[in-house]
C-alpha positions, 0 to 999 in steps of 0.5 A: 146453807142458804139463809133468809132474814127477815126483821122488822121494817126498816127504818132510821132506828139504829139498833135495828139497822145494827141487829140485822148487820150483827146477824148476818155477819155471823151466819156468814162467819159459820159459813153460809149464804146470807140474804136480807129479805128486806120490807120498806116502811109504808109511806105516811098519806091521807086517803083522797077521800079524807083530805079535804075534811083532815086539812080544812081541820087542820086550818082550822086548828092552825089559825086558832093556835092549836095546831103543829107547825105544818098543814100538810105534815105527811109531806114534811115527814116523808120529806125529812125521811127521805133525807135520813134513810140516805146514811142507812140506805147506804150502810145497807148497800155496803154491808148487809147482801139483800134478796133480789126483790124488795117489800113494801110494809103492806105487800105479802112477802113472796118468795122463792122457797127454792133459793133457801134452807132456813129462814131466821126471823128476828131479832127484836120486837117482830112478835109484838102484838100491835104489828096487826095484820102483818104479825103473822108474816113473823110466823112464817105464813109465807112459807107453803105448808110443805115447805122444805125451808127450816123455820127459825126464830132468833132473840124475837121480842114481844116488847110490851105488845104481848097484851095487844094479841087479840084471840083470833091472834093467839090462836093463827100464830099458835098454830103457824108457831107448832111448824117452827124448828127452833125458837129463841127469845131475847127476855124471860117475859118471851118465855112467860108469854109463850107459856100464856098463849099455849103455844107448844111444839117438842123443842122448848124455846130458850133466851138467847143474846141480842144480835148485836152482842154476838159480835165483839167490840172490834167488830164495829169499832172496824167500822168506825172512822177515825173523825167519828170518834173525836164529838164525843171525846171526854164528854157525856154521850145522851141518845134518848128516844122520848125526850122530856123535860125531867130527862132533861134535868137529869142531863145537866145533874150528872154534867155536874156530877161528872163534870163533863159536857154533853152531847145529846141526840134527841130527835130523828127529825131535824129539819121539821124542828126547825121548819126548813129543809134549805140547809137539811140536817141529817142526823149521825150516820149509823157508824158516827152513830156508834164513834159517839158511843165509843168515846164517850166517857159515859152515856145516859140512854133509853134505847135498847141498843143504847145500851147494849153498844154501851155494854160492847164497848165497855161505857159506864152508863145508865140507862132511864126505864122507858116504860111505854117501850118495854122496861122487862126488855132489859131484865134477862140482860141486867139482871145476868150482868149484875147491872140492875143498879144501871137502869134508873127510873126518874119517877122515883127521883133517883140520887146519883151514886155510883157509876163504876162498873166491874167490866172484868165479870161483865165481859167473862160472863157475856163471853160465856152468853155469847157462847151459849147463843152461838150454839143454838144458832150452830144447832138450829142450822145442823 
């Protein structure tokens, strides 16, 4: 079959660069034809008829000593973007094949239904409500009503945007929802939020894996480079999103406990930081990325596919619960593992105890989830 996938906007975001890799490596292995409908970030402006008022205030603020480093931050921003999406613009060049036309994050997408049979939406947060107006484009409103294209929904997320829909919401993707032929989602709170909104057709939805651990360990350890995996060699790996000071404090508590040092990650916007792009900074490419995870003796995250890339490659870890991103992103996973003991929520001043994890159970029971995922992928395109 010719397949379409279509995911989020892409970006810097590792974990997302590496689910749209994972899935379409394995719609290829089960042999079909593979296109990424790829949608560009919208570039960060100000309107012209509200720049004079926003910089005059930002002037204003900056003299006073209230303000960021920059005036004209929306320069900087695309400035220091530029230079990261370097790195993922090629990983994508090299290893995930993209439809012939690509999308701006504000366009509608228009394609030829012809050139496809089924198109996979997902996976992760493209059912999250605080998407707007484009939300709907995750529902397949792209597809004309008598579209011969089957319709499938792979491991999507609401994350914490389920309580973001508003009525008129609820009410179009409920009924762009009735035409899907199969819907997966990736926690039980998807299937929870299916069952608050109404929505229903004759196939019920089921939970599935993340993409990213339908592959196995080999799978990206391939696209390691052999230097990649020397920075983190008998050290503590720390890849965290928002970083704060009790974060921080957590760091160097376990750098004592283990007796290791750390490597820490923290920030997608080096060259801001540190006010200039003489020198850029760019920040681990999507495979060091990955060699960071892979030799690391341990890693402390509050990423989604932190963690997931430490289960694949089989690192103690603890993941801190990052409640603004959605903690019950984590529950259906964990919980099926048996590695609730690995999440830690740092407002309950957690004590350091075990670090140890039975990789034997954990491995047989995601190889039988791996199994069970593949086969709603293998039904959903019969």
């Amino acid at each position: 079959m010719k397949i379409g996938i279509l995911n989020l906007v892409v970006d810097t975001n590792y974990g997302g660069n590496l689910q749209r890799f994972a899935l379409c490596r394995v719609l290829q292995r089960l042999g079909h034809e593979v296109q990424f409908i790829r949608i560009n970030r919208k570039k960060v402006e100000i309107p012209l008829w509200k720049k004079l008022f926003v910089y005059t205030k930002r002037i204003i603020k900056k003299i006073s000593g209230r303000w960021p480093k920059f005036i004209r931050q929306e320069f900087f921003v695309e400035k220091e973007y530029s230079i990261q999406m370097e790195a993922v613009n090629s990983f994508i060049t090299r290893y995930i094949p993209c439809y012939k036309k690509i999308f701006q994050e504000d366009d509608s997408i228009i394609i030829d239904e012809s050139e496809f049979d089924a198109i996979v939406v997902g996976s992760d947060q493209v059912w999250r409500g605080g998407l707007g107006t484009k939300l709907s484009r995750y529902f397949f409103d792209f597809l004309s009503e008598r579209s011969h294209v089957r319709r499938i929904v792979y491991a999507a997320s609401f994350g914490n945007g389920d309580k973001e829909y508003s009525k008129k919401q609820i009410e179009q993707c409920g009924a762009l929802y009735s035409k899907i032929s199969n819907v997966s989602v990736r926690e039980n709170k998807g299937l929870a939020t299916i069952a608050q909104f109404g929505w229903f057709f004759p196939k019920a939805p089921k939970i599935v894996l993340d993409p990213t651990l339908l592959l196995e360990k080999q799978d990206y350890l391939d696209l390691i480079d052999g230097n990649d995996l020397k920075r983190t060699q008998n050290k503590i790996f720390c890849y965290v999103l928002d970083m704060t000071d009790e974060i921080k404090s957590f760091f160097n508590r376990m750098s004592v406990f283990l007796k290791k040092d750390i490597v820490v990650i923290d920030s997608l916007f080096p060259n801001i930081e540190k006010k200039s792009f003489a020198s850029p900074k760019r920040i681990p490419s999507i495979e060091n990325w990955l060699g960071c995870i892979a030799n690391a003796d341990f890693v402390i995250t509050d990423s989604f596919h932190g963690t997931m890339f430490s289960i694949i490659f089989n690192k103690p870890f603890f993941t801190i619960a990052n409640k603004n991103r959605g903690v019950s992103r984590y529950s259906y996973i964990f919980k099926s593992l048996s590695l609730e003991k690995q999440l830690i929520d740092l407002d309950c001043d957690p004590q350091i105890g075990e670090v140890n994890i039975d990789w034997q159970c954990v491995n047989k029971t995601l190889d039988w989830m791996r199994r069970d995922s593949m086969n709603f992928l293998r039904d959903s395109l019969l």
